[in-house]
C-alpha positions as CSV (number, residue, x, y, z in Angstrom):
1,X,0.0,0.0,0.0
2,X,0.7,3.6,-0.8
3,X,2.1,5.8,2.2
4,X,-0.5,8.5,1.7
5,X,-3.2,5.8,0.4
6,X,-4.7,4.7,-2.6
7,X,-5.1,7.4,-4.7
8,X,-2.0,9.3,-3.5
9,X,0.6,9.8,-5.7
10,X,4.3,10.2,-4.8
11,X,7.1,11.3,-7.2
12,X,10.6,12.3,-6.9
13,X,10.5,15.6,-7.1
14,X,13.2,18.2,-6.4
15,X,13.5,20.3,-3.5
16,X,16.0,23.6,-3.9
17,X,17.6,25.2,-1.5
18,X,20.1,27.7,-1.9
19,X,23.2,25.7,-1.2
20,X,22.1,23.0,-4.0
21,X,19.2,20.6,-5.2
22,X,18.0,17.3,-3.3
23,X,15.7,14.6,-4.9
24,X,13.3,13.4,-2.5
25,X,10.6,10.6,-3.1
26,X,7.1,13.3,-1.2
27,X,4.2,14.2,-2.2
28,X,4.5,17.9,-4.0
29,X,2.4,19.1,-1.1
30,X,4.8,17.6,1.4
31,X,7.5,19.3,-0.3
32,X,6.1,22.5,-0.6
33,X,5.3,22.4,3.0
34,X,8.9,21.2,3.7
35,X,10.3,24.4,1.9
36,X,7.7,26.6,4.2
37,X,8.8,25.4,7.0
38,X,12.8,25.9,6.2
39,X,11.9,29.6,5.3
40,X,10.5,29.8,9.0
41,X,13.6,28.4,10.4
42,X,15.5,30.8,8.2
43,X,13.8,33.9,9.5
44,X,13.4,32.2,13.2
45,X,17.5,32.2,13.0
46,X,18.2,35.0,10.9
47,X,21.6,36.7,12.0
48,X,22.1,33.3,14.4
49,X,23.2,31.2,11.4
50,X,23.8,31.2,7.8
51,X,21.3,30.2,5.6
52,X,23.8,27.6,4.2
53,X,24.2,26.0,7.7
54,X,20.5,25.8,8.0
55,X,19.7,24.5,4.3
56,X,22.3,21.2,4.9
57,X,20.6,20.8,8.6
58,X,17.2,20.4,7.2
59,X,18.4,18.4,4.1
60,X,20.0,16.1,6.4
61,X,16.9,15.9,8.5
62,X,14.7,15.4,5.2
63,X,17.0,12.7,3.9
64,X,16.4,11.1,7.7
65,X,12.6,10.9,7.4
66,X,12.7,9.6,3.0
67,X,11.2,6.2,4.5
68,X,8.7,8.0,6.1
69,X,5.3,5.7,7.0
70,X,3.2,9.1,7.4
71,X,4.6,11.8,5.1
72,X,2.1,14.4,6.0
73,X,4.2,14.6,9.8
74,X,7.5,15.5,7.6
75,X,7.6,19.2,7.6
76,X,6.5,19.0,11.4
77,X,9.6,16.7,12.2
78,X,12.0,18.2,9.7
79,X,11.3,22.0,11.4
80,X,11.7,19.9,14.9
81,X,14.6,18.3,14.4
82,X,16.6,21.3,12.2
83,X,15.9,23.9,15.3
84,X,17.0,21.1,17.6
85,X,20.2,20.6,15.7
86,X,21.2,24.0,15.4
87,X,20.2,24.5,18.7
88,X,22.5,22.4,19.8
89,X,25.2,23.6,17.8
90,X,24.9,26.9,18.5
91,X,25.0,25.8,22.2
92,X,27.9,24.0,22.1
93,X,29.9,26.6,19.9
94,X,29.7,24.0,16.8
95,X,28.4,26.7,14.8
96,X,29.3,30.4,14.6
97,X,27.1,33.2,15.2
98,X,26.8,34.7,11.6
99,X,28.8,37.5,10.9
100,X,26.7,40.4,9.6
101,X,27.8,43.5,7.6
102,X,30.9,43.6,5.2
């Protein structure tokens, strides 16, 4: 069976971030609610962290949740686990506060 059911169709589709291109098998509405949610975190950690750092977070955490059983949760965990991650990084000095100006 289908992971979003019978008459749900999934496709590899591409999801772009500015630091590069990721093929994903999610629903386009998954996707498109994936790329909502990583503008969020951009904005939630603007002048925090590059938007680089945060784009290979939240591919990473998008590559973690591919075999997903229940796609529609995948934006919810990818936003959960990026903001955890850099968090965490940002606690333990593993990433830099970004460096604004010239």
């Amino acid at each position: 069976m289908h992971p979003l059911g019978s008459g749900s169709r999934a496709a590899s589709h591409r999801v772009v971030f500015k630091g590069g291109v990721m093929t994903v098998s999610f629903d386009p509405q998954v996707l498109k609610l994936v790329e909502g949610e990583v503008r969020n975190i951009k904005h939630d950690f603007r002048g925090l962290v590059s938007e680089d750092s945060i784009e290979v977070i939240a591919h990473e955490s998008l590559e973690r949740l591919a075999d997903s059983r229940v796609p529609q949760f995948v934006p919810l965990f990818v936003g959960r686990f990026t903001r955890e991650r850099l968090r965490e990084q940002i606690r333990t000095g593993a990433i830099h506060e970004e460096k604004t100006g010239t």
